[in-house]
N, C-alpha and C positions, 0 to 999 in steps of 0.2 A: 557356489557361484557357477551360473550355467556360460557355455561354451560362449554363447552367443555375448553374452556380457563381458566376458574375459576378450573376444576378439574386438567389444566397442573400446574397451580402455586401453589396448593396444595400440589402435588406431587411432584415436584421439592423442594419444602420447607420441607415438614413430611419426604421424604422416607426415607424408610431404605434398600432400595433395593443393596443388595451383600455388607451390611456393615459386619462385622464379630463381633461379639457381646459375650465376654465373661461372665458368668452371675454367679457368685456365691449366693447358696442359692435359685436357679432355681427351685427349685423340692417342694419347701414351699409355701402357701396360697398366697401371694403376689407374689414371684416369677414367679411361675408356672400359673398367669392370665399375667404379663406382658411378661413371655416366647414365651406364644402360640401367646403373639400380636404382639409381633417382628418379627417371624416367619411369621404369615400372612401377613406383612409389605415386605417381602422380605428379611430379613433379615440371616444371615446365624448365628445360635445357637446354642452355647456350652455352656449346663450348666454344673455345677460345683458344687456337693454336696454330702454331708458327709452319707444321704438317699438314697440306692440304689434301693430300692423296690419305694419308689416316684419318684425320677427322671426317675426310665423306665415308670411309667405308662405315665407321661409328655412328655416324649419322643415318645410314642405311638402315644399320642395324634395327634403332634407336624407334624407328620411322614402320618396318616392318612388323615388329612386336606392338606398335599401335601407340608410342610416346613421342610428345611435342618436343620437338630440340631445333635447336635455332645455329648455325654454323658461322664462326667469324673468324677472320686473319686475324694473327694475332704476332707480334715482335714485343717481346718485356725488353728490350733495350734500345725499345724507341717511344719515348713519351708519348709522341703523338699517336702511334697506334695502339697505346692504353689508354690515351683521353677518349679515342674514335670509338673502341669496343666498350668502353661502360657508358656515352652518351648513346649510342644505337641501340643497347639492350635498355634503356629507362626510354628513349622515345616510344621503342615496339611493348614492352610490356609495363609501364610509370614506375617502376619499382625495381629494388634488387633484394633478396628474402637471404639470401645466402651468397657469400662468395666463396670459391673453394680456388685457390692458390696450389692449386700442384701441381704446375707446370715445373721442371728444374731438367737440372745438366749435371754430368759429374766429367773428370777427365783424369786419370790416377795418375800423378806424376810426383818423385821426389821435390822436395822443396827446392835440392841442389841444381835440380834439373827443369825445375820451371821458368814461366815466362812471365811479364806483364799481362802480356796479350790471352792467356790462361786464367794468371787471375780478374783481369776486367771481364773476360767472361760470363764464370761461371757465379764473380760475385754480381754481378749485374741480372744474368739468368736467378739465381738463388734469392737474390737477396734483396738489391737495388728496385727489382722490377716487381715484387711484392709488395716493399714499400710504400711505391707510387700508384699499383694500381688499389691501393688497399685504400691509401688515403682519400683518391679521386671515386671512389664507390662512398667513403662516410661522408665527403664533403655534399655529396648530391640527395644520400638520405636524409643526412640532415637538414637540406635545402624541401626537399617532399614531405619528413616526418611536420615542419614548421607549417603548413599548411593543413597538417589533418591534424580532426581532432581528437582528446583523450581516448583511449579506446580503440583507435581506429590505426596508431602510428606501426612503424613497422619495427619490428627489432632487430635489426640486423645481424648476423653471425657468420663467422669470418672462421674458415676451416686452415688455415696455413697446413705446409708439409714439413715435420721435420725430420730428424732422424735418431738414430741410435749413436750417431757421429755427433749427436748434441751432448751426447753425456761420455763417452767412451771412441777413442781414436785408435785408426788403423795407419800403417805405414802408406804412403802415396797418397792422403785423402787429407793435405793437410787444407787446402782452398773449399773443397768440399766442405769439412768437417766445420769451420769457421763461418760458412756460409749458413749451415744449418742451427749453428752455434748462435747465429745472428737473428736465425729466425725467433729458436727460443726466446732472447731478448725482444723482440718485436713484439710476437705474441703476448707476452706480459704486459709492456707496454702499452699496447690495444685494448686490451683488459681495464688497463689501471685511466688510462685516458678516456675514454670512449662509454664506461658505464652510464655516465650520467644522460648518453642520448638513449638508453636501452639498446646499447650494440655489446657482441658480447666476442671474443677471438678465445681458439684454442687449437692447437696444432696435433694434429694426427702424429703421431711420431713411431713409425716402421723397423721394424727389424731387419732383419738380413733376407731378402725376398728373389723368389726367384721368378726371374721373366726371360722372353728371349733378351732381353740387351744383355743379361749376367749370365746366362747359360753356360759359356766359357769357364767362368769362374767355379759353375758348381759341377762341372765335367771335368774340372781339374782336382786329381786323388788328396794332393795335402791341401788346395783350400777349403775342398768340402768339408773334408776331415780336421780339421781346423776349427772350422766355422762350428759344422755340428756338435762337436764336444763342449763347445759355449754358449748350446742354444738348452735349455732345460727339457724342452720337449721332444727333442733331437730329429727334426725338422725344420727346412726353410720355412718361409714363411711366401703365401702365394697373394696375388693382388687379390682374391675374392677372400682373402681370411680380414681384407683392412675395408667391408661393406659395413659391418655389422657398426665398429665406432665411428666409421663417417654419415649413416642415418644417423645415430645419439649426436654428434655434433650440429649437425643440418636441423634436426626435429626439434619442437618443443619439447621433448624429454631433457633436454638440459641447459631448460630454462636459467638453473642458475649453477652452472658452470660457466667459468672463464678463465682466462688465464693459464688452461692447465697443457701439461704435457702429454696426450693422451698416448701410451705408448702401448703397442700391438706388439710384442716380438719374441712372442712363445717364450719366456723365462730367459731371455739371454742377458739383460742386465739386473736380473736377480741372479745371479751368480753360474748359470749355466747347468751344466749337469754335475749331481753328488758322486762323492767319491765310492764306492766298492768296499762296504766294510765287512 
């Protein structure tokens, strides 16, 4: 098979050339590496975020390398500004091809030591504000899909963010961990619900990653060391290591996945690093 060949079936499989990609949480450490890689994919970008000094520099970026991206306010813990952001992106582009959900919050705090006001946060950021803008995205494709015909409908794909905290808990991350916990149930959910319009949800789910917001953490001697000895590869995990399974999720290449947990996190919930024998 010549070169040429191998790079048509490539592309025919990964692209995301003139998909419409709504992205919440775009303008953040993970976001904002898988934004700019959509974009150079072909992809048409609207991010979605609560950060308006991040999302412009994002957008700059986005805009200078030569890709379409579209900039909007964004609050998950206010309905109305999730109904405003998916009716604006379907007036400007008729459609949504992809939504990517990875906007979120974390705050480490004992359980003893928390508040209300912590957990309606971070479950409302995590959880709540997924829920509704996930729903208000299939309610409107399925109101577009009902209009086109066979052939022509769109299949929508729904990238949620979870985590390592879905399967495996740390001390201080109990609101977190449940919040993620919820996602996984969600995801599934979306799956089991939602096949029958050709929509399909699966959640990215990260390992232990380093950005600046956790730098702290991995500058500090016993959590790195902690951490690394749990990771197989004995390595954090960086936001451009989680490009590769958010194309597979966004692309037609996984047409028919759904429902899964796609987890990124260098061997750390395969058991971490072997023992020394």
């Amino acid at each position: 098979m010549n070169k040429e060949r191998i790079n048509q079936t490539l592309n025919n499989l990964f692209s995301l050339e003139d998909k419409v990609i709504l992205m919440t949480g775009g303008a953040g450490a993970i976001g904002s590496e898988i934004a700019k890689c959509y974009a150079n994919l072909g992809a048409k970008v609207i991010i979605a975020d609560v950060n308006k000094d991040s999302m412009n520099e994002v957008g700059d970026e986005i805009r200078k390398d030569g890709g379409e991206v579209t900039l909007m306010n964004l609050n998950l813990l206010e309905e109305d500004s999730i109904n405003e952001v998916v009716e604006n992106t379907i007036e400007k582009y008729g459609k949504i091809d992809v939504l990517a959900n990875i906007a979120g919050m974390n705050k480490r705090v004992l359980m003893t030591n928390g508040s209300e006001e912590t957990f309606d946060r971070i479950i409302g950021v995590n959880l709540k504000g997924v829920y509704l803008i996930s729903i208000k995205v299939a309610k409107e494709m399925i109101k577009i899909n009902e209009t086109l015909p066979e052939g022509k409908k769109i299949h929508l794909s729904i990238m949620n963010v979870a985590s390592y905290n879905s399967v495996m808990m740390l001390g201080g991350n109990s609101v977190y961990g449940m919040s993620k916990s919820g996602i996984a149930a969600l995801t599934r959910s979306q799956a089991i619900e939602w096949a029958k319009y050709g929509f399909r949800s699966n959640a990215l789910t990260p390992g232990h990653i380093s950005t600046k917001l956790t730098a702290q953490l991995w500058d500090d001697p016993y959590y790195s060391k902690y951490m690394l000895d749990r990771i197989a590869m004995a390595r954090p995990g960086y936001p451009s290591d989680m490009l590769g399974m958010s194309v597979l999720i966004a692309s037609d290449a996984s047409a028919y996945m759904s429902g899964q947990l796609c987890i990124v996190d260098g061997g750390c919930l395969a058991g971490g690093q072997p023992w020394e024998i």
